[in-house]
Each structure stands twice: as C-alpha cells, then as structure tokens.
VEXMAR-401241 format. One record per residue (C-alpha): y, x negated, z negated; residue in three letters. Coordinates in Angstrom, 1 decimal, padded with zeros to 4 digits, m for minus. Layout:
<nodes>
+--------+--------+--------+------+
|      Y |      X |      Z | resn |
+--------+--------+--------+------+
|      Y |      X |      Z |  ALA |
...
+--------+--------+--------+------+
</nodes>
This chain:
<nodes>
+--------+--------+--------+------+
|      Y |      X |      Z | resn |
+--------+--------+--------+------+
|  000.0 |  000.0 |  000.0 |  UNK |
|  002.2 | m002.7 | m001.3 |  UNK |
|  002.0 | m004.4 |  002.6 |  UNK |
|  003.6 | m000.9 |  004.2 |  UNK |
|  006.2 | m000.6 |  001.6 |  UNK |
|  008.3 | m003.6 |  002.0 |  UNK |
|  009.1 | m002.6 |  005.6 |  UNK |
|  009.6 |  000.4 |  004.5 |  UNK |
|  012.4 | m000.1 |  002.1 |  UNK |
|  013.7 | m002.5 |  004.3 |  UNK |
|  014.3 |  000.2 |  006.8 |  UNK |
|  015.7 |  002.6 |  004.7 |  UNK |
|  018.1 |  000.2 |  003.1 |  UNK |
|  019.5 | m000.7 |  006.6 |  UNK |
|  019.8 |  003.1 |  007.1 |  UNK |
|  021.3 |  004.7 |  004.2 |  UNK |
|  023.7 |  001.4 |  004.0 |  UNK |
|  025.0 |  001.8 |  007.1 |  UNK |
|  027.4 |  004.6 |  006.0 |  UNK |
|  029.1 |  002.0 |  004.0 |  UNK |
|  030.0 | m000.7 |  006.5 |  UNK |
|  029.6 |  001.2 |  009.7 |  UNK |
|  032.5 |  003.8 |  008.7 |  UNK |
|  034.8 |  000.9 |  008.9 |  UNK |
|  034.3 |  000.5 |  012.2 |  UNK |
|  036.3 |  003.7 |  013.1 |  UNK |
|  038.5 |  003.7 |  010.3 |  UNK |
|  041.5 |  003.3 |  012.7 |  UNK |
|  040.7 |  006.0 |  015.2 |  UNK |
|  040.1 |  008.2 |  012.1 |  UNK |
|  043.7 |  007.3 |  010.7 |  UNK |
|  045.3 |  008.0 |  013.9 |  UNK |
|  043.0 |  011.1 |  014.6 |  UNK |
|  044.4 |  012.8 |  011.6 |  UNK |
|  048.2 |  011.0 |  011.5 |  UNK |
|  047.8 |  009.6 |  008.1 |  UNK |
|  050.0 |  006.4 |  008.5 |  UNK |
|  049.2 |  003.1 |  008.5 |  UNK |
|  048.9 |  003.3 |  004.1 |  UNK |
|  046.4 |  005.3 |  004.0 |  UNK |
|  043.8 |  002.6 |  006.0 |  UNK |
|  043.9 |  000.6 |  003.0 |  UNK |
|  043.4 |  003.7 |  000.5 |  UNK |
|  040.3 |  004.7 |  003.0 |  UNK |
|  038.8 |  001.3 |  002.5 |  UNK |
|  038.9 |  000.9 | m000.9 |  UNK |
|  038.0 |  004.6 | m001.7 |  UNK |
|  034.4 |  003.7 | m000.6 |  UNK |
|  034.1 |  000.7 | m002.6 |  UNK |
|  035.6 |  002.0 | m005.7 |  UNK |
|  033.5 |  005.0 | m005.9 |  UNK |
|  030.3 |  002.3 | m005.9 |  UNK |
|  031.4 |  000.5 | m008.5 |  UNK |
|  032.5 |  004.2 | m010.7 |  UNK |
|  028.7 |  004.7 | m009.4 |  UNK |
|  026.9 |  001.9 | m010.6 |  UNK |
|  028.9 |  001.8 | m013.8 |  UNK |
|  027.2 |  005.4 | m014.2 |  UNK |
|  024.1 |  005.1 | m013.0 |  UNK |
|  023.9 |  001.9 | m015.9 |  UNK |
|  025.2 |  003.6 | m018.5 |  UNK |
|  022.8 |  006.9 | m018.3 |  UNK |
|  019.9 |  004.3 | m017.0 |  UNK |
|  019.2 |  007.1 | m014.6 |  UNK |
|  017.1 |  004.4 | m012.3 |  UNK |
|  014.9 |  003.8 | m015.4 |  UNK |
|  014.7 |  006.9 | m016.6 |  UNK |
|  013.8 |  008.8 | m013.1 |  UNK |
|  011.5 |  007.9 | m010.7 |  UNK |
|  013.6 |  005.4 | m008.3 |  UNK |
|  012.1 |  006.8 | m005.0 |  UNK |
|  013.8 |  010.6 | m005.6 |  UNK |
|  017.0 |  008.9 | m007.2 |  UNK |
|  016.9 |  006.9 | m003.5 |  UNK |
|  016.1 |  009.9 | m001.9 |  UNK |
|  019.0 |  012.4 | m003.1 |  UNK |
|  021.3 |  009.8 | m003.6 |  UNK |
|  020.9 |  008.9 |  000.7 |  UNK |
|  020.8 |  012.7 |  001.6 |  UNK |
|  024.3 |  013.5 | m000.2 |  UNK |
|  025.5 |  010.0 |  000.9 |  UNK |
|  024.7 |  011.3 |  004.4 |  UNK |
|  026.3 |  014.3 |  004.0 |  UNK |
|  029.3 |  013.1 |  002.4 |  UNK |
|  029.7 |  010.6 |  005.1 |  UNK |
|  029.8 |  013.0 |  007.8 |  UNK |
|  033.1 |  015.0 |  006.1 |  UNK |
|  035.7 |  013.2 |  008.3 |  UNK |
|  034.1 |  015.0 |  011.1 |  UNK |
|  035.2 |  018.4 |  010.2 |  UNK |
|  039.0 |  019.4 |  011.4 |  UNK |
|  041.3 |  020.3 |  009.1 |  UNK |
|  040.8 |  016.9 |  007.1 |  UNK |
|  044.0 |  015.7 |  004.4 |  UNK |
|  044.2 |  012.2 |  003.1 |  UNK |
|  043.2 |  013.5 | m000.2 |  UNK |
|  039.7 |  015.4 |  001.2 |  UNK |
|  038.7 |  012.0 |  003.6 |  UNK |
|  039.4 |  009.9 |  000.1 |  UNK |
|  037.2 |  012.1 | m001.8 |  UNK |
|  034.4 |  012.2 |  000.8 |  UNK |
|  034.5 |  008.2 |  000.8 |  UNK |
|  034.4 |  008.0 | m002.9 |  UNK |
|  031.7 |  010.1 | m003.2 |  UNK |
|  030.1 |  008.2 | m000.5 |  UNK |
|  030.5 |  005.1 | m002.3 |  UNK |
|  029.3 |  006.9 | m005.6 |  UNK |
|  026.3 |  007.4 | m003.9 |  UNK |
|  025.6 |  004.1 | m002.7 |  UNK |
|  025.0 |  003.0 | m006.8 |  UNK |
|  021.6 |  005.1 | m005.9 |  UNK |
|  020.8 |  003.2 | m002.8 |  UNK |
|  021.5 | m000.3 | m002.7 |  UNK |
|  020.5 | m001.3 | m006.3 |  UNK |
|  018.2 |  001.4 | m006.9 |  UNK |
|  016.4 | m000.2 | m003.7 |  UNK |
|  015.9 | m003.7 | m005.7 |  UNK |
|  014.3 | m002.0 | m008.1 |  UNK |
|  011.8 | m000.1 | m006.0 |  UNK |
|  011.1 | m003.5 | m004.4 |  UNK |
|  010.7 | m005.3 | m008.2 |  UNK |
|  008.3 | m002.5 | m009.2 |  UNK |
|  006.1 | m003.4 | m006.2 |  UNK |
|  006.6 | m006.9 | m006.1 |  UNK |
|  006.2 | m008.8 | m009.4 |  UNK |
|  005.2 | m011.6 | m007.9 |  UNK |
|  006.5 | m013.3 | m004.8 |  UNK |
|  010.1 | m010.8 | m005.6 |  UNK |
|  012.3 | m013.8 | m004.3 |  UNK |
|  010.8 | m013.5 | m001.0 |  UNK |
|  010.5 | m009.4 | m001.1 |  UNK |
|  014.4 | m009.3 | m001.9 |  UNK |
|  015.2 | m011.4 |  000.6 |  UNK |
|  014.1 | m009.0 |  003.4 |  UNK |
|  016.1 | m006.3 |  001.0 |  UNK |
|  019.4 | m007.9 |  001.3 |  UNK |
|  018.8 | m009.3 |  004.6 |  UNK |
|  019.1 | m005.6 |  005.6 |  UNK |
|  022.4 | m004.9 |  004.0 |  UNK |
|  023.7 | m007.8 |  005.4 |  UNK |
|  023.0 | m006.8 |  008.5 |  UNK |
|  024.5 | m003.2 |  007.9 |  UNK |
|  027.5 | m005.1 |  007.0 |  UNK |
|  027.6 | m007.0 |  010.4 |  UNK |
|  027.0 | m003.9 |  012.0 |  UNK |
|  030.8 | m002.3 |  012.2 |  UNK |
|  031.8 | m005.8 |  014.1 |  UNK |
|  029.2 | m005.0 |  016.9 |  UNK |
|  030.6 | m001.7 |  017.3 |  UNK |
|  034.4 | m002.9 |  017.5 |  UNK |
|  033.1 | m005.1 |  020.8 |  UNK |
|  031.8 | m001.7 |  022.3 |  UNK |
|  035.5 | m000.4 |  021.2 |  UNK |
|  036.7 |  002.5 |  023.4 |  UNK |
|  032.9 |  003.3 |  024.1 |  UNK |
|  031.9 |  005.2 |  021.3 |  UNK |
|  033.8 |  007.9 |  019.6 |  UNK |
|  035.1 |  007.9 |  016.3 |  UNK |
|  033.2 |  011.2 |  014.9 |  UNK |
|  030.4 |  010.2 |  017.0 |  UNK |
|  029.6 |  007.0 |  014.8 |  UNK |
|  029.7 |  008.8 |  011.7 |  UNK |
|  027.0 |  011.7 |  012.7 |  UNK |
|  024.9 |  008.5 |  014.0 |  UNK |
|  025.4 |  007.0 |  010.3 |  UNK |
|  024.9 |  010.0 |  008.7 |  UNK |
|  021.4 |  010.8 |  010.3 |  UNK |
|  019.8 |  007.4 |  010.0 |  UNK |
|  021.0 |  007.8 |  006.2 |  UNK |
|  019.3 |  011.2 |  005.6 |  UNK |
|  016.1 |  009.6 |  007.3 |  UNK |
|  016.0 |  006.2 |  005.4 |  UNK |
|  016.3 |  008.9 |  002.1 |  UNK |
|  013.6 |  010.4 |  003.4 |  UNK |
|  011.3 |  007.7 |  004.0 |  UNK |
|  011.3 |  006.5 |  000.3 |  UNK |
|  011.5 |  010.2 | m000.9 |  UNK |
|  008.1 |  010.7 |  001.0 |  UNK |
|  006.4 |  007.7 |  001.9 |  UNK |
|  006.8 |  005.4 | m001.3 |  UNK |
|  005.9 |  006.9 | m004.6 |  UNK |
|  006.9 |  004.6 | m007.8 |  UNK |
|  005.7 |  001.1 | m008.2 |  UNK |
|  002.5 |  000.0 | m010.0 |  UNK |
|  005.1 | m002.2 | m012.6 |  UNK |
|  007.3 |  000.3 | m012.9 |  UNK |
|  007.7 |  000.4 | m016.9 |  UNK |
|  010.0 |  003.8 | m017.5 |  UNK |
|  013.2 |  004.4 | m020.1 |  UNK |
|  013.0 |  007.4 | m022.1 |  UNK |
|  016.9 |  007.6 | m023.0 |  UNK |
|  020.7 |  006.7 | m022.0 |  UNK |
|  021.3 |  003.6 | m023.1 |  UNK |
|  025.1 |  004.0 | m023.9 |  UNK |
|  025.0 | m000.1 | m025.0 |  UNK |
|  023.0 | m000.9 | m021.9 |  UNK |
|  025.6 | m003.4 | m021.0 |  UNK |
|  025.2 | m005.4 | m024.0 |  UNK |
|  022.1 | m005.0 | m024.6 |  UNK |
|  021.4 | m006.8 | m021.2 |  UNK |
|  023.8 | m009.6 | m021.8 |  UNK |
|  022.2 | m010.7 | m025.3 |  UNK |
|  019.5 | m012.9 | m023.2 |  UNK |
|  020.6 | m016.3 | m022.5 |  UNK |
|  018.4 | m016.0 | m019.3 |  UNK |
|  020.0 | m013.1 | m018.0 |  UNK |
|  023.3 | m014.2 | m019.1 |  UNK |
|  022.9 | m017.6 | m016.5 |  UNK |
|  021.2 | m015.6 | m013.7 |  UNK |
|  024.2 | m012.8 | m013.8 |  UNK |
|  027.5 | m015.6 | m013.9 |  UNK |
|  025.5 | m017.2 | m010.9 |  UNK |
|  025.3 | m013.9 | m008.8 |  UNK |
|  029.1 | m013.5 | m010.0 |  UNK |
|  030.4 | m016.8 | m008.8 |  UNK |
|  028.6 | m016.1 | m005.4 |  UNK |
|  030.4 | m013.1 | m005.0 |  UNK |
|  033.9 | m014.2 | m005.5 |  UNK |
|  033.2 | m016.1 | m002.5 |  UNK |
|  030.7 | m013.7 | m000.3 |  UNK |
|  032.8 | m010.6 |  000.2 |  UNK |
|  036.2 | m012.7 |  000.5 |  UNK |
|  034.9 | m015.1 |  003.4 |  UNK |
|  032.9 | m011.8 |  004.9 |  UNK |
|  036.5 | m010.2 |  005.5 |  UNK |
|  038.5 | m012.9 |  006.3 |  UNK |
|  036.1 | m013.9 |  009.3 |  UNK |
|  037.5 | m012.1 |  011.9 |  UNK |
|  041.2 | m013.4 |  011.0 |  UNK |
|  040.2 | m016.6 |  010.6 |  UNK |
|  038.4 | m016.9 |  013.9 |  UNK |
|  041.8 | m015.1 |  015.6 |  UNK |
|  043.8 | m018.2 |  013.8 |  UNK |
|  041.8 | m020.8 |  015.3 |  UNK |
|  042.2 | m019.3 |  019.2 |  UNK |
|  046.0 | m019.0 |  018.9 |  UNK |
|  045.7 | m022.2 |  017.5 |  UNK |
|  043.9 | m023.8 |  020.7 |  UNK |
|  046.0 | m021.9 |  023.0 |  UNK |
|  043.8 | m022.3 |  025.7 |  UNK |
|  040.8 | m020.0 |  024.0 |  UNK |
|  040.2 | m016.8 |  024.6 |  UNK |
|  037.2 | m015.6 |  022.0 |  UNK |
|  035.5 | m012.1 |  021.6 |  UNK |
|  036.6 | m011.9 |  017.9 |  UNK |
|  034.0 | m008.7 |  017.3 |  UNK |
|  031.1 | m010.3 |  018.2 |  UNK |
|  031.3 | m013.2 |  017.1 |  UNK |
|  032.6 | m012.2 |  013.3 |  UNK |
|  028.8 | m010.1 |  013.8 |  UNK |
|  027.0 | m013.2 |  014.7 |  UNK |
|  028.3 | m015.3 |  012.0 |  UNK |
|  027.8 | m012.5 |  009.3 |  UNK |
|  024.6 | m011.1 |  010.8 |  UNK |
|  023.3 | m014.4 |  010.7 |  UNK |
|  022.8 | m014.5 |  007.0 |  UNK |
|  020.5 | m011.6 |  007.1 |  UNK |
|  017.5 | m014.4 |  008.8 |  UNK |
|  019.4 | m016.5 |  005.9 |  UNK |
|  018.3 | m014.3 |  003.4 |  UNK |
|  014.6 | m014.3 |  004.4 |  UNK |
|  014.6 | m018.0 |  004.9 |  UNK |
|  015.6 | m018.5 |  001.4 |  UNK |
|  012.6 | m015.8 |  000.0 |  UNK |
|  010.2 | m018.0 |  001.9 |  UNK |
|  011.8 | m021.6 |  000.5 |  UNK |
|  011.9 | m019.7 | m002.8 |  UNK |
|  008.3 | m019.6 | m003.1 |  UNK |
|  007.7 | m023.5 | m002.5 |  UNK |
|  010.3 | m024.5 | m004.0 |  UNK |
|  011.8 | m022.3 | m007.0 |  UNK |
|  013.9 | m019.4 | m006.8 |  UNK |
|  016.6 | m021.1 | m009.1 |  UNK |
|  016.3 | m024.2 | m007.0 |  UNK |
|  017.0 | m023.0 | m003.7 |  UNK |
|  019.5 | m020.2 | m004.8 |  UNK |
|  021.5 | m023.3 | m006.6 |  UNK |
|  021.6 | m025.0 | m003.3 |  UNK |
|  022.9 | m022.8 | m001.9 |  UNK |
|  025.5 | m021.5 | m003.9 |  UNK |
|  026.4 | m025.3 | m003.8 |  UNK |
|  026.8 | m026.1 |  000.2 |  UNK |
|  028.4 | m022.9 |  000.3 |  UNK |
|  030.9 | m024.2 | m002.0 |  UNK |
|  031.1 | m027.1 |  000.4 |  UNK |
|  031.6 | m025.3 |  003.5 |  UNK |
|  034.8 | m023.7 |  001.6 |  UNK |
|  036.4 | m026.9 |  001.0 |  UNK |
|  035.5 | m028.7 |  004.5 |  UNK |
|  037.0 | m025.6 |  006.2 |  UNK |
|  040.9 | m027.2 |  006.6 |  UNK |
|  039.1 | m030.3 |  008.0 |  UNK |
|  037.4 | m028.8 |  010.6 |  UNK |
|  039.8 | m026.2 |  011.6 |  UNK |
|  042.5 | m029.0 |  012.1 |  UNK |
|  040.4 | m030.7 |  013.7 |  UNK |
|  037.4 | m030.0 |  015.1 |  UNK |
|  036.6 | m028.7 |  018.8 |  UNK |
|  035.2 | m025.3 |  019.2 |  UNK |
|  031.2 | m026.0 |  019.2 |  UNK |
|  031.6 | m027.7 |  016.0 |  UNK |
|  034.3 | m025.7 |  014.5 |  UNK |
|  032.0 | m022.1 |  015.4 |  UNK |
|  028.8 | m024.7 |  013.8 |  UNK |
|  030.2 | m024.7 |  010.3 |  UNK |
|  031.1 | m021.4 |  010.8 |  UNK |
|  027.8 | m020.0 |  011.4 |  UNK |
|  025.8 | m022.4 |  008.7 |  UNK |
|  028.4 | m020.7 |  006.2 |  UNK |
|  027.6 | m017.3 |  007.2 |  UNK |
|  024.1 | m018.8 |  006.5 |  UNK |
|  024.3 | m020.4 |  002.7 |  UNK |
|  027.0 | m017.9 |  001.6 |  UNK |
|  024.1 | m015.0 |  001.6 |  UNK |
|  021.4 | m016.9 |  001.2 |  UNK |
|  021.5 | m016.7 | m002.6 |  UNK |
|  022.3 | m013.2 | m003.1 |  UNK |
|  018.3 | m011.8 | m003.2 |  UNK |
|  017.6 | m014.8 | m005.4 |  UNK |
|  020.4 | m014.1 | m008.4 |  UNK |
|  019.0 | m010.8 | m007.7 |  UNK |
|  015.4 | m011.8 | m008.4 |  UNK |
|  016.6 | m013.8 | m011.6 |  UNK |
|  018.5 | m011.2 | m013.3 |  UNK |
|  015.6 | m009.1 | m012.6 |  UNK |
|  012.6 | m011.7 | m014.3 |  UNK |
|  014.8 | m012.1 | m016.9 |  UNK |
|  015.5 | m008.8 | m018.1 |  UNK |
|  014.0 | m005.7 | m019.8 |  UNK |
|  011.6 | m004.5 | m017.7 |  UNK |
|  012.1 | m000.9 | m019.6 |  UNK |
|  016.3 | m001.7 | m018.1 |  UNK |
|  015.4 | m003.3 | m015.1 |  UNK |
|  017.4 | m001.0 | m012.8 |  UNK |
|  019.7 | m000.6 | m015.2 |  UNK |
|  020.5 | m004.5 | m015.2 |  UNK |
|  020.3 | m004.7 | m011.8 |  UNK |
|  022.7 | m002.2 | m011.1 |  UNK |
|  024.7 | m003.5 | m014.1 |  UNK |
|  025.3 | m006.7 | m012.3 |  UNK |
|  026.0 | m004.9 | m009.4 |  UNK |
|  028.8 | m003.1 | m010.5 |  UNK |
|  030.5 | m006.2 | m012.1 |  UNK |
|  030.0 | m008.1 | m008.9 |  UNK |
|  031.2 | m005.8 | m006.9 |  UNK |
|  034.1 | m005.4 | m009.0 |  UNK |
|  035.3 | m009.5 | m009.0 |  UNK |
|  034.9 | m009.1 | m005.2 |  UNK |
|  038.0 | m006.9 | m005.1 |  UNK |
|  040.0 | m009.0 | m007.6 |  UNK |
|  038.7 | m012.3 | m005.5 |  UNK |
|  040.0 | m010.1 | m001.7 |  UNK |
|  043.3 | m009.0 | m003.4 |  UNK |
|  044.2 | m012.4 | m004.8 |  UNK |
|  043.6 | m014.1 | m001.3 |  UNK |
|  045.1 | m011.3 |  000.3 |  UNK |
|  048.4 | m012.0 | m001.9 |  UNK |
|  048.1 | m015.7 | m001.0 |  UNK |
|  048.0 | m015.2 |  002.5 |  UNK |
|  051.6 | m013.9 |  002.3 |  UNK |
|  052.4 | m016.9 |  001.1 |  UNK |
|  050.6 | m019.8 |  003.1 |  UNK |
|  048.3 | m019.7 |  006.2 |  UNK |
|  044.8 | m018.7 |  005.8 |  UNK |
|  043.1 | m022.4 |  006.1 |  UNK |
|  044.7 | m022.9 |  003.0 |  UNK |
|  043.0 | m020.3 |  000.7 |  UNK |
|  039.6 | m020.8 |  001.7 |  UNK |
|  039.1 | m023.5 | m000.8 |  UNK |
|  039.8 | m021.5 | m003.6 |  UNK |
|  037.1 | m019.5 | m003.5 |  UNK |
|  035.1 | m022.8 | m003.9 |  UNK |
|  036.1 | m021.9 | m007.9 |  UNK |
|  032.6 | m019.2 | m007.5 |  UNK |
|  030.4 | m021.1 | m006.9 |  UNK |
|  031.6 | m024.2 | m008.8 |  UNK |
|  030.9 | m021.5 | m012.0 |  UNK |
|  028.2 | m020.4 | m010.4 |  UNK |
|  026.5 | m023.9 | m010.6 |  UNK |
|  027.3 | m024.8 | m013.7 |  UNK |
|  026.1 | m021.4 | m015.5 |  UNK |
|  022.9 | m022.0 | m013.7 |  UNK |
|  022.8 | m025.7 | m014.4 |  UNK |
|  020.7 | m025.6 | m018.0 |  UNK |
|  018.1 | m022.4 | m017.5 |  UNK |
|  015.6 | m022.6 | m020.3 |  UNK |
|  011.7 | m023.7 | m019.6 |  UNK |
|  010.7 | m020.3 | m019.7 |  UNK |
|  013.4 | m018.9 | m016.2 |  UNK |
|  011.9 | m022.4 | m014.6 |  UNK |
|  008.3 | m021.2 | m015.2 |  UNK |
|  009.5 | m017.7 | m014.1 |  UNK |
|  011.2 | m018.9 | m010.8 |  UNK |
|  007.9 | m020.6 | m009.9 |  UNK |
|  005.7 | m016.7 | m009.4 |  UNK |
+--------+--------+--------+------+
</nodes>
C-alpha cells in the first residue's frame, strides 16, 4: 500500500497547491477586470498568505491534524479550498469579497500543505527524508507554475486559470479522501492542546531542527520572489539581452523540485542533518557571491549560479521537515509540523517586506547578501544536534 501512496500524495499536493501560487498568475487581469487599482494587488497577495498562516496557527492550536484522521482533514480542507478559489470568477466581485475568498483560500491551505507531511510521516517512518522530498518537490513546482503561465500571457484567460486550479484542487482532495486511509504510525491526540506551542519547543532536538527550517526560510521565499526582478536587472544591464523573464524565473524555481528529491536520496546515504546543513550552507554562499557574478559574469555563468541556487535553496526544506518531525511527539506530530509552518511562513513576510523596503533604497544586487543572515543561524542552530537526532537522521 505504502508504494501507491507516496505518488499519491505527491499528486494531490501539486493539485490542491496550485490554488495558492497559480492565482498569482492572473492576479493583474483580475485587478483590472474588476478596477480595483493598483493597491489592491498587494492586498490580493498577501490575503492568501496571511490567511495560511491564521490557518496553521489554528489548526496547531486545536491539534485538529492529530486529533482527526489527516486524509478527511486533506480532503475537506482541498474541496473548500477549491471552492473558495473559484469566487473571483463570479461578477459582481468588491475588493472586500475577492480578499475574503483569498484568505479563506489561504486558511485552507493550513489543511493541505502540512497536513500532507504528516500523512506522508504516518506512512513513512523510515526513509521520511527521502518521502518528503518528493512532498515538497511538488509544492515547489506548484510554486514555479504561475511563471509558466505568465510566458503563455494573453493565451489563457484570467477566470479560465482559476476554474483549472479549482478542479485539480477538488480532485487531489479527493484522491487522499478516498484512496489513502490513515497511516499505519499514525499515533492519534485526544484533546486541544492550547500550549501546543510550547510544549513542542521544550525539546532541544526540536528546538535545533525548527531555527534551521526558519533560517532557510528567511532566504527561500525572499530569493523565490525576487527572481524575476533580478533576472530583468541583469538584461537591462547587458543592454544587448533580450531574455524570456517567465520562463526562465520557472526553470530556476522549478528546478529545486528535482533538488528536493535529490536531497531525499543523499539523505539516506549520508544523513538527513548532513545533507540538509549543506545545503542550507552553499545556499548561504550563492547569496553572497551574487554581486560578484552579476557585475561580472557573462550570461551562461551568470544564469549557472542562478540555477544551482534555485537548486540548494530548496533542497533543505523536506529535510528540516523530516527533523522537526523525528524529533517530536509523535501524539503532536501534525501539530508540530504545522507549528513550524506557521512561524516560517510568518518570517518569510518580515524577510520580503524588509528587502522590499531596502530595495527603495539601493539596487537589488545589493540586498541579496543579507539574506545570507538565514542560513548563517540556520547553521549554527543545527551545528551541535545531540547523539540521539544523529542516530535518528541515519533511518
């Protein structure tokens, strides 16, 4: 059974998370659509994300994925997603109703994304590294997916790509919901744990894992959203370039979903801490060689670091994952999981709104090397991990 799931859950994941990223795609023609003003595209954006971290912080607090079985909570959680996501459809739409629909879509999302990890832990005691590798490499590619669709720009309609969303969504909630009943380690909560999040933090172990995962995402978002702009700097800066900004901001993104895999598979040979540490620590790298080889490298070599960064800065994201999950309570396994979600998610909006402030102030070569501060603090949180995580990152 447990050979069918994985793809399985990897499916669904790419489905119900592609109302998250692929929305963006079409943000501006939904704007327009509906004369909003230009304001209102950064309200739209940050609705979505906002609601999943309201969402997460929720779905912790009442432990719902420990308490219910993980596969319905997926299930219901895609379908109202799915529904939700299909609102700025209907005519008649305000700002306030379209900021509502993406909240709630976001909400959602709490029952999707981390609820996901913790089907895939329940199956996958062993060998989790390289499970949650294919997990993430999914999202990651749901992520990349709104750049393919801006190089098909004028192609697709704008309501058109959120009914396509929406489906997909409503049939990755029904493949869990039907095909994948609970996991054989699934260990279930009984109550709301109202001190869930400190009752997580009081391990050492799972204190390490979680700063790691949040010094990788001060960087991941941050260098995910300023791709596209800093690709378009480089081509006005060789005048004679003319680059398909799109596809390439896919490529380079997309690129860490094989990343992710890569790293499950390393993971097993080599330890999960290990290769998630080296990681985190050539992806610190890439952010401080960036000035260097924007200034002055040619384009091959330039679009080469590039793509090795979209590489290493995703790589480590299933393996923190896998930590905080082997060093938990495997009665608040979700609930951690999703815990550390919702924090991470979280510093990745303080991490894009400080750049973003900074980039009013000096050009955007010049900021990249501060999110090398992640995974600096990522490394050292991670640097001292007892005997017992070693032995742990070894299964």
């Amino acid at each position: 059974m447990s050979r069918s799931v994985l793809p399985l859950i990897v499916l669904a994941q790419f489905c119900c998370t592609s109302v998250w990223f692929a929305g963006n795609a079409v943000m501006t023609d939904m704007v327009a659509a509906y004369s909003l003003g230009p304001a209102a595209l950064g309200s739209l954006t940050s609705a979505i994300q906002f609601g999943f971290i309201c969402g997460t912080l929720v779905f912790a607090i009442l432990a719902i994925a420990d308490r219910f079985s993980p596969s319905r909570v997926f299930m219901v959680s895609a379908l109202v997603a799915a529904g939700m996501n299909v609102c700025p459809t209907v005519e008649g739409n305000t700002l306030a109703t379209l900021l509502v629909s993406r909240f709630v879509t976001g909400f959602c999302l709490a029952g999707i994304y981390p609820v996901g990890m913790k089907i895939a832990s329940d199956y996958f005691d062993k060998g989790l590294g390289r499970s949650l590798g294919y997990l993430v490499g999914a999202l990651v590619l749901g992520t990349a997916f709104p750049h393919l669709l801006r190089s098909f720009e004028g192609v697709l309609p704008w309501r058109f790509v959120f009914v396509l969303t929406s489906g997909i969504a409503a049939i990755g909630g029904l493949l869990i919901g039907v095909l994948v009943p609970d996991g054989p380690h699934r260990r279930s909560g009984q109550r709301p744990e109202l001190m869930a999040f400190t009752q997580v933090f009081q391990k050492q172990d799972f204190r390490r894992a979680a700063f790691g995962y949040f010094g990788h995402m001060w960087e991941l978002y941050t260098f995910w959203a300023f791709v596209p702009l800093l690709i378009t700097a480089y081509s006005l800066q060789q005048a004679s370039l003319s680059l398909n900004v799109p596809l390439l901001s896919f490529g380079i993104i997309a690129v860490g979903g094989v990343a992710c895999v890569l790293g499950g598979y390393l993971s097993e040979r080599f330890g999960v801490r290990s290769v998630a540490r080296s990681a985190l620590s050539l992806s610190g790298i890439c952010c401080l060689l960036l000035p260097v080889f924007f200034l002055l490298a040619p384009l091959p070599l330039f679009l080469t670091l590039l793509f090795f960064w979209g590489m290493v800065v995703v790589m480590d994201s299933p393996l923190f994952s896998t930590l905080v999950a082997q060093s938990a309570d495997p009665s608040l396994k979700g609930t951690a999981l999703t815990i550390v979600n919702c924090l991470g998610f979280g510093l990745t909006i303080v991490s894009i709104q400080l750049l973003s402030y900074l980039l009013k102030q000096v050009e955007v070569i010049w900021i990249y090397p501060l999110l090398a501060m992640g995974p600096l603090l990522g490394v050292i949180a991670t640097s001292s991990a007892s005997n017992r995580l070693r032995k742990a990152n070894v299964n």
